[in-house]
Legacy VTK file of the C-alpha trace (Angstrom):
# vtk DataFile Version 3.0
C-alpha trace
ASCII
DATASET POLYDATA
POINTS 323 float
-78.853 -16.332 -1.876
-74.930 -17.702 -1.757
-73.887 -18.115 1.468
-69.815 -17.609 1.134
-67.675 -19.557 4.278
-65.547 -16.203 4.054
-66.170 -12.960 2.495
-62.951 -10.798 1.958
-63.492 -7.046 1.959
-60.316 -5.595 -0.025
-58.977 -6.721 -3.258
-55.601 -6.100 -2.547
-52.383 -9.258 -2.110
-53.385 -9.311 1.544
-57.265 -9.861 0.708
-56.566 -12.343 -1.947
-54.292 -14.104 0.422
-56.969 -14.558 2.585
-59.291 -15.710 -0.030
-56.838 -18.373 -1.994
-56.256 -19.552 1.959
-59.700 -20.236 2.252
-60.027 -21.651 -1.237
-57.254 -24.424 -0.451
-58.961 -25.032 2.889
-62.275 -26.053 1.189
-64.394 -23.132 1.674
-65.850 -20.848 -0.871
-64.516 -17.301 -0.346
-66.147 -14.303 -2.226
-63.551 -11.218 -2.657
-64.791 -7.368 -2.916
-63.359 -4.075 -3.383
-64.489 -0.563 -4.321
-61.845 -0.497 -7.393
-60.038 -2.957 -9.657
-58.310 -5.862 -8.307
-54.647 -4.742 -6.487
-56.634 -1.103 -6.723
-54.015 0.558 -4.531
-50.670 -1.237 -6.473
-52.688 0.087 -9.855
-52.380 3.478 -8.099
-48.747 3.048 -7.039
-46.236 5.330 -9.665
-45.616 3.529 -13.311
-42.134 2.883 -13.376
-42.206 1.615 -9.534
-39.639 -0.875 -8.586
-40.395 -2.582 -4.948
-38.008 -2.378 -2.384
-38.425 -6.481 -1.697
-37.292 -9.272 -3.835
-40.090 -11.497 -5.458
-40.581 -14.732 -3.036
-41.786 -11.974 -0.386
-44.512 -10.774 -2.285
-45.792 -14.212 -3.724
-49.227 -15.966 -2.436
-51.138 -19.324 -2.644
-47.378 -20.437 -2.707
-46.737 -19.678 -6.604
-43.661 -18.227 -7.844
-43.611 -14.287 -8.602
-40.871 -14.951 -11.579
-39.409 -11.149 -12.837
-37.086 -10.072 -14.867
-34.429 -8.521 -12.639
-33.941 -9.183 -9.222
-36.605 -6.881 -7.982
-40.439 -7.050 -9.290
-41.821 -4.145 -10.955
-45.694 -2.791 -10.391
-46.259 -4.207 -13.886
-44.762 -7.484 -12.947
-46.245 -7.852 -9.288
-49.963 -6.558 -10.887
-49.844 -9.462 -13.390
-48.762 -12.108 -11.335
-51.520 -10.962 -8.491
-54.378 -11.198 -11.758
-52.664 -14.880 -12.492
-52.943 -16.042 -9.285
-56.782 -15.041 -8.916
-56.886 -16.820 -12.326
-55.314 -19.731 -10.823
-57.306 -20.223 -7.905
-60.764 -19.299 -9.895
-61.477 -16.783 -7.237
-64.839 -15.258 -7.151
-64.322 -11.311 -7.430
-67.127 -8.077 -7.103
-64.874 -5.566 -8.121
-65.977 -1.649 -8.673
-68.692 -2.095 -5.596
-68.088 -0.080 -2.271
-69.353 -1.894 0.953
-71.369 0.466 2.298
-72.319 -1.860 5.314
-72.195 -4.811 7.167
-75.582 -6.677 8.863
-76.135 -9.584 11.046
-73.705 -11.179 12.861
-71.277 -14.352 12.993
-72.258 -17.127 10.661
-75.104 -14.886 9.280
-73.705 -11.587 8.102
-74.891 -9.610 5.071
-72.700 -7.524 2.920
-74.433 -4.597 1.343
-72.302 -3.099 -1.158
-73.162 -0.476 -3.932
-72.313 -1.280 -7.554
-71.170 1.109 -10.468
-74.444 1.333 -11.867
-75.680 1.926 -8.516
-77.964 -0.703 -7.413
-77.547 -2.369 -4.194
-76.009 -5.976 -3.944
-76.103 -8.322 -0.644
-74.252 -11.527 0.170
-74.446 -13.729 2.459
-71.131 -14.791 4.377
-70.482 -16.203 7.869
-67.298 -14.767 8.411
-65.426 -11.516 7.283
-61.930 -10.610 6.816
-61.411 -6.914 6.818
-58.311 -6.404 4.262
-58.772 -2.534 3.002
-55.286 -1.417 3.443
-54.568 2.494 3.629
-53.602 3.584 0.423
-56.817 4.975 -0.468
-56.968 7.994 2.087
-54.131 10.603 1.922
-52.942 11.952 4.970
-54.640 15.489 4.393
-52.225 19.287 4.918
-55.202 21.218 5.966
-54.290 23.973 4.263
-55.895 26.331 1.460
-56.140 24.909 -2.143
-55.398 21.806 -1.327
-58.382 20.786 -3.007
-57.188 22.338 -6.435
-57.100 20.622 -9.826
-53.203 20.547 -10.168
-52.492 19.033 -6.442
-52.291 14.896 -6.531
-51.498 12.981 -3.275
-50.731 10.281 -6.146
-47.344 10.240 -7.883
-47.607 9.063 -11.429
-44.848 9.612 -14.040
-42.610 12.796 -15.016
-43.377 13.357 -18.911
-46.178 15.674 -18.799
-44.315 17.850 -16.339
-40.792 18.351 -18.419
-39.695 21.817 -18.267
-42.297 23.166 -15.425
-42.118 23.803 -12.057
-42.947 21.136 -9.433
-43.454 21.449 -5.841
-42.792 17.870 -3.751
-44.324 18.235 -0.085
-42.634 15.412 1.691
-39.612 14.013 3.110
-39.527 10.000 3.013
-39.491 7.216 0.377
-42.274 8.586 -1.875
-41.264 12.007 -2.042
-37.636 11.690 -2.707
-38.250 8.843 -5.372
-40.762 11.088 -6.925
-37.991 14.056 -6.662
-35.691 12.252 -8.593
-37.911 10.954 -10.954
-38.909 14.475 -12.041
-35.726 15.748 -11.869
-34.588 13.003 -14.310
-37.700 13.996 -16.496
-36.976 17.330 -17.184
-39.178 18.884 -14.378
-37.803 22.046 -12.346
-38.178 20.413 -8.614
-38.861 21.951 -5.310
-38.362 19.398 -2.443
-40.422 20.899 0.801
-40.309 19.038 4.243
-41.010 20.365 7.651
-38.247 17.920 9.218
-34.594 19.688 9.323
-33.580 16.812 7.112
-34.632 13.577 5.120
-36.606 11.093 6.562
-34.679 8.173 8.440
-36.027 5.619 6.462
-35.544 6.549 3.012
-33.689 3.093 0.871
-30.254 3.474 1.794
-29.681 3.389 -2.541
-32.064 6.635 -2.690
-30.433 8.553 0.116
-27.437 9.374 -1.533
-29.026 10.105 -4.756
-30.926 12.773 -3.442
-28.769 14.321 -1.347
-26.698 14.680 -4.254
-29.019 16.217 -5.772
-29.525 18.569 -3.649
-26.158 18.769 -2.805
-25.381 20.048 -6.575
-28.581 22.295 -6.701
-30.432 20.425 -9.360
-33.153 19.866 -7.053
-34.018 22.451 -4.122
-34.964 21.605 -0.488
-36.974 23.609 1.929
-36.434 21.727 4.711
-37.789 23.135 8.279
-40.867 24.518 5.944
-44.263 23.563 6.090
-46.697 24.754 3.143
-48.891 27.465 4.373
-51.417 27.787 1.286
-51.387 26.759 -2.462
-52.537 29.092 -4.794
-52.927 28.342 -9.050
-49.190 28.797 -9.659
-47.098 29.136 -6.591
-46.778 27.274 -2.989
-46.349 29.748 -0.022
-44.182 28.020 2.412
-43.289 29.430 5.992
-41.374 28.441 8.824
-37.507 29.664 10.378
-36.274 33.478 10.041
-37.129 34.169 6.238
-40.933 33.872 7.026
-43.250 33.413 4.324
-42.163 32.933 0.578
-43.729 31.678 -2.872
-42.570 29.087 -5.033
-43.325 28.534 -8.734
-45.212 25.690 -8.980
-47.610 24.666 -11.614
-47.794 20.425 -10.172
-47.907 20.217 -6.059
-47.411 16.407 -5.271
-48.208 16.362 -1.408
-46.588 13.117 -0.860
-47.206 13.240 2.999
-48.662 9.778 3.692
-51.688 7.590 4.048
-53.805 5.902 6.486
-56.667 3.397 7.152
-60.379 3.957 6.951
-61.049 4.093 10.264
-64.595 5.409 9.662
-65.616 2.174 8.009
-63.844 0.287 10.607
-65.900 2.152 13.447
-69.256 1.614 11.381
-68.672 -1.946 11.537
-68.641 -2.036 15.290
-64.383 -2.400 15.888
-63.220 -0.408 18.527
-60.508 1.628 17.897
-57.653 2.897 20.359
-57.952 6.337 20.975
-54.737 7.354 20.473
-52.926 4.925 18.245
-56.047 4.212 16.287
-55.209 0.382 16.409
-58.368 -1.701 16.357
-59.243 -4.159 18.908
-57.602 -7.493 17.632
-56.984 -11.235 19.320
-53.203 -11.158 18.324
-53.570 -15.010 17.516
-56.303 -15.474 15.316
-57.107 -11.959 14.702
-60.067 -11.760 15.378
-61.926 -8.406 15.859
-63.808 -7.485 18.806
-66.618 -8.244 16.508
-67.401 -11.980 16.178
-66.635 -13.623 13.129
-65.302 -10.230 11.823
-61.231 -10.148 11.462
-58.594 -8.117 10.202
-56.169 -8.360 8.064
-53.276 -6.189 6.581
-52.179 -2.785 7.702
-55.054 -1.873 9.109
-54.452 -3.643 12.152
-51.464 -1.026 12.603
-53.565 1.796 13.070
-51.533 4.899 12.659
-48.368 3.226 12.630
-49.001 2.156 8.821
-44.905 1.361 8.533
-45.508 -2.035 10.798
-47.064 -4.137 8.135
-46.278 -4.244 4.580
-47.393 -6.645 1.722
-44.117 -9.142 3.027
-46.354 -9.939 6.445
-49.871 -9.287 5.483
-49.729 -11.422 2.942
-49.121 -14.148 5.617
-52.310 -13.253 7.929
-54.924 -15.097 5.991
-53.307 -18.305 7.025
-53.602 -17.289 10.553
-56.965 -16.845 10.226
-58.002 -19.752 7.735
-55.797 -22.122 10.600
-57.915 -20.177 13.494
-61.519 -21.192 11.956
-60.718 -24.415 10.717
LINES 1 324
323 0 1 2 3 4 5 6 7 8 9 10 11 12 13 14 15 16 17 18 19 20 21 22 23 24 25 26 27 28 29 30 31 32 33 34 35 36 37 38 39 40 41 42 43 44 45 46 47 48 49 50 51 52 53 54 55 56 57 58 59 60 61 62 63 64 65 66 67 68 69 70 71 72 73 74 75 76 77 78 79 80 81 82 83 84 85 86 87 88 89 90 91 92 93 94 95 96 97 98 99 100 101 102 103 104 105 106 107 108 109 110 111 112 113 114 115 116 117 118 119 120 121 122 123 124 125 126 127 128 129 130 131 132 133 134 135 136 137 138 139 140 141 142 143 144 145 146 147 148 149 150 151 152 153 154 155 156 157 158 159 160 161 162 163 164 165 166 167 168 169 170 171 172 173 174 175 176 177 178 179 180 181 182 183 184 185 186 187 188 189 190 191 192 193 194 195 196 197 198 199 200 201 202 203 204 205 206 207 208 209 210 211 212 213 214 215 216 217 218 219 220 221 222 223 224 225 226 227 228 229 230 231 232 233 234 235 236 237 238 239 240 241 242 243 244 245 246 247 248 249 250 251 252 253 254 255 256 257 258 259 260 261 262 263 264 265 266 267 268 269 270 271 272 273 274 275 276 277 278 279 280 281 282 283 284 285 286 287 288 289 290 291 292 293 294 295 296 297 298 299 300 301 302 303 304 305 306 307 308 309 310 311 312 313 314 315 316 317 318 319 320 321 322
């Protein structure tokens, strides 16, 4: 069997950062991930435009050239496949670790393939890079689980003309709003909060309060979503109670967070109450030997702290930290 020098868990800009690191450094990294390569960017909504300009997304130092001033998902997607191109990265994509054996300078990776069989590989160190776009932040409430309710914003076509409910009051839910609104969609705007979040891109904010302002989209704000049922959202919260709203698309846009499961299976402690893992701050290291992290997972909870702009810059930390 291959033993890798570094074995990245997480296909994502942050764990191919890490890899193409350890590729310029001399070592032979091996990069996995449970879904296609930049799985959670492929999941991001079509027409998404990022909030950063290019050089703060780029890796491996090459040049993220778009056509307008900000890259697009389509743009950022096929510069992240070039640059695994470019630095002949070795990929398992479509396998899920399902766990982690030995320890430093001798660890196993077990993962499970598509067809199902069982692969190993041999590493002696592991950087943990599976962000937290994978695992909504769940409403606990009834039929949440139902067919036509997506914690995954896509694109407004199919829902011209029809009523949508957006649970939500930050970047995602607003931009999705709009978006809907634009496509023809008849949009309901629900958020617990007595107003937008305080973070939403100052171009957005005045959009949608706008919007609102004008009644092409309607807010529920001070509501929280008490059940969804085939056709209708029952809201509830201030003096009017309970009431229904037509909805035949529920986008519960209410966040993500890490897989801190996985991260507890692999021996990382966890703080109880921030869920941030135990982590040497300089070469981020976990309290695991030879196992580190890398990305917003080492946020915890607070999942707003690191973005692709300083991720991307931790696999130098920890390429510098075991050469």
């Amino acid at each position: 069997m291959t033993t890798y020098d570094l074995i990245c868990i997480g296909a994502g800009p942050t764990g191919l950062a890490s890899a193409i690191e350890a590729r310029r450094a001399g070592m032979r990294p091996l990069v996995i991930d449970k879904g296609c390569l930049c799985n959670s960017l492929f999941h991001y909504p079509v027409n998404m435009v990022f909030f950063t300009t290019p050089e703060l997304l780029e890796i491996g130092d090459l040049p993220l050239v778009c056509a307008a001033e900000k890259p697009t998902r389509s743009e950022a997607l096929k510069y992240y496949r070039k640059a695994a191109e470019h630095y002949q990265l070795e990929l398992r994509l479509f396998e899920r670790v399902e766990r982690v054996e030995g320890s430093d300078g001798k660890f196993t990776v077990v993962t499970r393939a598509e067809n199902g069989t069982e692969q190993r590989y041999a590493g002696r160190k592991i950087v943990v890079a599976t962000g937290y776009y994978d695992l909504p932040n769940p409403l606990g409430v009834e039929g949440e689980n139902l067919p036509h309710v997506s914690h995954y914003y896509t694109q407004p076509h199919e829902f011209w003309n029809r009523d949508v409910v957006v649970i939500g009051g930050k970047n995602s839910a607003a931009e999705a709003a709009l978006d809907l609104f634009r496509g023809g969609a008849r949009v309901t705007l629900v958020h617990r909060g007595a107003e937008l979040g305080a973070t939403i891109k100052y171009w957005v904010r005045p959009d949608i309060e706008n919007r609102i302002k004008a009644g092409e989209i309607r807010a529920l704000f001070g509501k929280q979503v008490a059940r969804i049922a085939v056709d209708h959202v029952v809201v509830r919260g201030g003096a009017g109670g309970e009431q229904s709203v037509a909805a035949r698309q529920v986008f519960a846009l209410t966040g993500y967070h890490p897989d801190f499961e996985f991260l507890e299976r692999l021996g990382v402690r966890l703080d109880p109450e921030t869920r941030k893992p135990a982590c040497n701050p300089e070469t981020l290291e976990s309290n695991v030997p030879g196992l580190h992290l890398a990305g917003v997972i080492i946020g915890g909870r607070q999942t707003s702290e690191i973005f692709i702009e300083n991720g991307r810059l931790h696999g130098k930390q920890i390429v510098k930290s075991l050469q």
